[in-house]
N, C-alpha and C positions, 0 to 999 in steps of 0.2 A: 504494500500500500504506500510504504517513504518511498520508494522506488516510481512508483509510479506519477505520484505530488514533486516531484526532486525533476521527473522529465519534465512534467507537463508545465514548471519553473523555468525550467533551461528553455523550452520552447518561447515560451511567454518572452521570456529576456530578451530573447535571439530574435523577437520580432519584432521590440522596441528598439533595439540595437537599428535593426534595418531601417527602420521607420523614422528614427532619428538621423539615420545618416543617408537618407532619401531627402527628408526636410532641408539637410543642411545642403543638399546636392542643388534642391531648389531654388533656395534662398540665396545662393551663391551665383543660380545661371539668372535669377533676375536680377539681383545686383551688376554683374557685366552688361545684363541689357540696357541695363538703367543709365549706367556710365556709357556704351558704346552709343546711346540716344544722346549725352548730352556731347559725347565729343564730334558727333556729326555736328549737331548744332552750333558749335565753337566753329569749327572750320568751315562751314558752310558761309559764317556770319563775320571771318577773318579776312583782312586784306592783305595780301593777296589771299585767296581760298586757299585755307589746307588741304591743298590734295594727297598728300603723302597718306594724312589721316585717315579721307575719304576712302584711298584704295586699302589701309590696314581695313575698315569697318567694313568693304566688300569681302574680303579675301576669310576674315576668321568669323568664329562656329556664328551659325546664325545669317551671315553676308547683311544684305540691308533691312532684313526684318519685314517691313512694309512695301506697299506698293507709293505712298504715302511719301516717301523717304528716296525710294527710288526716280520719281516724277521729280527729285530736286537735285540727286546725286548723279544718277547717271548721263546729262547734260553737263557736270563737273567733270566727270571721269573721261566722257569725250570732245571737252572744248568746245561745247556749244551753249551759243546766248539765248536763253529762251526768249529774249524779248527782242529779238532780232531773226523771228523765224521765216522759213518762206513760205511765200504763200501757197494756200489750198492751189492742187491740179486744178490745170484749165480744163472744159467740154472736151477742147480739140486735144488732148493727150495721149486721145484710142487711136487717135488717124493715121492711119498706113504707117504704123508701129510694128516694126517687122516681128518684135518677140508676143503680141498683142495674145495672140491663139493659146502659143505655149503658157503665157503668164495663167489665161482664161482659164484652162483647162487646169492646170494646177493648183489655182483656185478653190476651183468648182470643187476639186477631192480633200478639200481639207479639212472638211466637217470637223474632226475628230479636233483640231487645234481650236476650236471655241465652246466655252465651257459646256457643262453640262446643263439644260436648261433654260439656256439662253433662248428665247424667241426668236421664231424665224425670220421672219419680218427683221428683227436686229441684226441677226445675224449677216444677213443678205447687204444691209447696209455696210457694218464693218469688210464683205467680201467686197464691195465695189469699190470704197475707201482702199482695200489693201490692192486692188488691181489699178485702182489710179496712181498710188504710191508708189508703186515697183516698177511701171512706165515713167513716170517722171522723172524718178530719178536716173534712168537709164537714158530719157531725151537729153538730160542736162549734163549727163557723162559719159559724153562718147567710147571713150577709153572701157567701159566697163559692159561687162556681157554676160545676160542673164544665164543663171544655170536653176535647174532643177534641185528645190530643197531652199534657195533663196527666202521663198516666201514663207517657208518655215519661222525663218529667222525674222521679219518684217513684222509677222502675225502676232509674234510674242512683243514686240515691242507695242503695236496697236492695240493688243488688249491693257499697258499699263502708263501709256503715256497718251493715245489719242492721235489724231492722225497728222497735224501739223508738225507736233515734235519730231514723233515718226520719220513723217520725212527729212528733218534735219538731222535728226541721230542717225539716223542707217545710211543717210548719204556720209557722215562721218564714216562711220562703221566701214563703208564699203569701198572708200579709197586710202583705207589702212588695213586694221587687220583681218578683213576679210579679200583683201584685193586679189591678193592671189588665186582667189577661188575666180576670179572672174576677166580672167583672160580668156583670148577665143580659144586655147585647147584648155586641157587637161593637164595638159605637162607642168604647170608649176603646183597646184593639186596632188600629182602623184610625189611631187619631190618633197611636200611636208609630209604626206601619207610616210613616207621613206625613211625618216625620223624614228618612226615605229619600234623597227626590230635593232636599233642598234641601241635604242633606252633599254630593253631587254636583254640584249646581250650584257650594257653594263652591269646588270642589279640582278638577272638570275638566267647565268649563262647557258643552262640546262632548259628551261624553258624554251626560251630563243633556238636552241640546237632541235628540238622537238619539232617545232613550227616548221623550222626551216626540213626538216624528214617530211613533213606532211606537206610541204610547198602551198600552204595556206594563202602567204600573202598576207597584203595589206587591206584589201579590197574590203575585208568585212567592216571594217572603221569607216570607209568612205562618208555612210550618212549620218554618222557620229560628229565627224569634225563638219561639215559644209554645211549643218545646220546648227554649232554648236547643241546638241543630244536633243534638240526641238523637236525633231523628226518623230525620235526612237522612244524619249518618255511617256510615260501616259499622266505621271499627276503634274499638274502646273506648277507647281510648289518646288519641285526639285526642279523644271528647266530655270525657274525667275533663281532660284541660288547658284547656277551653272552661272549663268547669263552674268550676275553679281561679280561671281570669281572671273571670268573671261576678260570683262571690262575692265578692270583694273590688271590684269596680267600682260604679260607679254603676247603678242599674236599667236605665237607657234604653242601655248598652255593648252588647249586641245588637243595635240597631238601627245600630249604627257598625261594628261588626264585619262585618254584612250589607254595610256600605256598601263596607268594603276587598276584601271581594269582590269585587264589580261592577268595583270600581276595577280589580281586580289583571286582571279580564278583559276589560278594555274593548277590547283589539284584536278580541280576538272579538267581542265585542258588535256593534259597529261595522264589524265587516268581514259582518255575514249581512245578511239583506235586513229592511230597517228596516219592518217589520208586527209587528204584537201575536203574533202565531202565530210567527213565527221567534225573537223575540227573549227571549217568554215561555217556549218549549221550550226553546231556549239556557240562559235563566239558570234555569231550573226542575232542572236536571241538574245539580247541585252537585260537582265534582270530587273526588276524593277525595285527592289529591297535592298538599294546597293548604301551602303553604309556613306552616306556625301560627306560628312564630314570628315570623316579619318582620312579619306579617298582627295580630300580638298587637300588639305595637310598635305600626305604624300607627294602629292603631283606639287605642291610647293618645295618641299623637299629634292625631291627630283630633279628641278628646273634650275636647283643650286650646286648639285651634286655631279648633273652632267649636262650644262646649259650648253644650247644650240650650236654656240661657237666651238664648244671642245667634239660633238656629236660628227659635225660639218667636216671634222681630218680625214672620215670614213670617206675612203674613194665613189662611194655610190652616191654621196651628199654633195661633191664638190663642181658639179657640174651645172647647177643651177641657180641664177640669182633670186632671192624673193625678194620683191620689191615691197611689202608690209614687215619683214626683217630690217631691211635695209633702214627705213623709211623711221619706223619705230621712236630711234632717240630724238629725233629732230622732231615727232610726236609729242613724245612728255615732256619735250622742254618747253612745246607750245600753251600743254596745261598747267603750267606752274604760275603762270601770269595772269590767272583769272580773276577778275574782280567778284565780288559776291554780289549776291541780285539786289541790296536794297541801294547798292551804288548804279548797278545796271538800271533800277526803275529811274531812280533819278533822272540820267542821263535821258532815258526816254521820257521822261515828262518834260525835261529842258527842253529838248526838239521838239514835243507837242507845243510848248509856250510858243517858241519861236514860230514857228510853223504856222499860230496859229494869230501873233502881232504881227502877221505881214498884213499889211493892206488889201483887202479883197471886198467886190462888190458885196453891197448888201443884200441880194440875192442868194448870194454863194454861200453865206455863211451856216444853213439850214444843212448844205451838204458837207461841209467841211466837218460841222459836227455828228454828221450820220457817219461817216467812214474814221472818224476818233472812236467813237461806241464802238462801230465795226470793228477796230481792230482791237481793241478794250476786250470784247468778245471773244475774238480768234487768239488774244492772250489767256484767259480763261480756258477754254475750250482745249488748250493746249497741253494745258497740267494737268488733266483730267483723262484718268483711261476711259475703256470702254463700257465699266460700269455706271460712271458719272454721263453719260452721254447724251441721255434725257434730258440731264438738268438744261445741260448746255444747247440744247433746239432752245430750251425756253427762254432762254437768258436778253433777250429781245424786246420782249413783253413789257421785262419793268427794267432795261439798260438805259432809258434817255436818265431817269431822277438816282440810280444806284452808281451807273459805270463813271458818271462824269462828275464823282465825288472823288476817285481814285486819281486823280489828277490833281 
């Protein structure tokens, strides 16, 4: 009977023990949330912005938390002014736009990239929005050339920033580190894909040796990296903490991230039958329960242990320039000079002032103050994903007595 009272003690304890050091495990990760919300806010509101900051709070556990957070950071992280955005696609954007079909079509099968639930009718909107998006920016840069999986990467942005930004972030986006993906071949594509197996070779040479028996290849990664894992995930949650860690990284971190994959799987890998058909279906089926945080870490880890440049000695790497490698440093030094927005609004209300004591008939001035709102509006509209996007039809209704207080 003490034997049995003496267990059912030890039990008891051992569950206040856990319970207590759960609490504390708690109390601990909202304390770092607590503090990583107010050091955004410090850099955010610093001059020049802290970016250094910004990319620490993408990069560790948790990335930016919010979509809330993201709509102010991730315009930080790629040098763009939100109050300096372009403007909405024109009607004529569809016009004898040679990629017009392909974009449509790709489009059309994307269902699965907007949320659950979402109404059709909405939906069908954001698809139009995302098909004027991806033309326009391709009218306005010549240089770049749609590929398949693109809109993968668009779509995520338009569901947490809305579609003006959109366009100015992914045009960022797209003539750095994703440029590479978007030359007219493949060929600079397959030379980051190529990265692949020689990160493996450094970190677990036996692995690598296996791959290379089975002549797998790179290929199963392909729609891993070209959409940063947009494609391949299914909860939104883990692509918006990808997307978090990418931004702030260097362009070639997808190709390292793919790598801690592999790594994390390698008992599998190595335990199926070492042919191209087993090993390629294997790693082609991307799990969905993959551990992101530890897997973030790693591929940071990684990216220190055997960066691109030391990677690049390998004869199979040296043949190729990438112009979003290349390009990169002359990148972040461009965002280290950002002013933070309550000086950027300034400045744009000073241009509204001026703009608006030039002398102009007094008939004009009815319009002058209709495309002030207007653009009042298309600033709003901006910072708002695709949830808020209601509001922002209405924002019209009461913008003559609300927006032209904000001046």
């Amino acid at each position: 009977m003490k034997k049995g009272k003496k267990r059912h003690q030890q039990i008891a304890n051992g569950s206040r023990a856990t319970g207590n050091a759960n609490g504390r495990r708690h109390e601990e990760h909202v304390s770092l949330k607590k503090q990583k919300l107010v050091d955004i806010h410090q850099a955010l509101n610093s001059d020049p912005v802290g970016i250094e900051t910004l990319r620490r709070a993408a990069v560790t556990e948790g990335g930016l938390l919010t979509d809330d957070i993201r709509r102010k950071v991730w315009p930080k992280l790629l040098s763009v002014n939100v109050y300096n955005l372009p403007a909405k696609p024109g009607k004529d954007v569809r016009e004898n736009h040679k990629d017009y079909n392909q974009v449509l079509l790709d489009v059309r099968r994307s269902m699965r990239r907007f949320p659950r639930g979402m109404r059709v009718d909405e939906r069908e909107v954001l698809q139009e929005q995302l098909i004027d998006i991806i033309l326009d920016i391709l009218r306005r840069n010549p240089q770049l050339h749609y590929y398949q999986g693109y809109h993968d990467i668009v779509v995520t942005f338009l569901l947490v920033v809305g579609e003006r930004m959109t366009l100015a972030l992914v045009e960022k986006l797209s003539n750095h580190h994703l440029r590479d993906f978007m030359d007219p071949t493949m060929d600079s594509t397959k030379h980051i894909l190529n990265y692949l197996m020689p990160i493996l070779e450094q970190v677990q040479p036996e692995l690598h040796d296996f791959m290379v028996r089975a002549e797998v290849g790179t290929i199963f990664a392909l729609s891993w990296l070209i959409t940063w894992y947009g494609h391949v995930l299914s909860d939104f949650r883990h692509v918006l903490r990808l997307y978090d860690f990418f931004l702030a990284s260097h362009p070639f971190m997808p190709i390292y991230f793919a790598a801690v994959i592999v790594l994390h799987r390698s008992e599998e890998v190595m335990s199926t039958d070492c042919d191209m058909a087993s090993v390629h279906h294997l790693l082609s089926q991307i799990p969905q329960d993959l551990p992101y945080e530890a897997l973030v870490t790693r591929a940071q880890n990684l990216f220190t242990q055997c960066p691109p440049t030391q990677l690049a000695q390998s004869a199979a790497l040296q043949r190729r320039h990438s112009i979003a490698f290349s390009s990169f440093k002359e990148f972040q030094i461009t965002t280290l000079r950002q002013r933070p927005d309550s000086i950027l609004r300034q400045q744009l209300r000073k241009r509204h002032s001026t703009h608006l004591a030039l002398p102009t008939p007094t008939s004009a001035t009815p319009t002058a103050t209709k495309q002030l709102i207007k653009m009042a509006v298309w600033g709003i509209s901006a910072t708002l994903g695709a949830a808020a996007l209601a509001v922002a039809q209405t924002a019209m209704d009461w913008a003559p007595e609300f927006l032209l207080r904000l001046f």
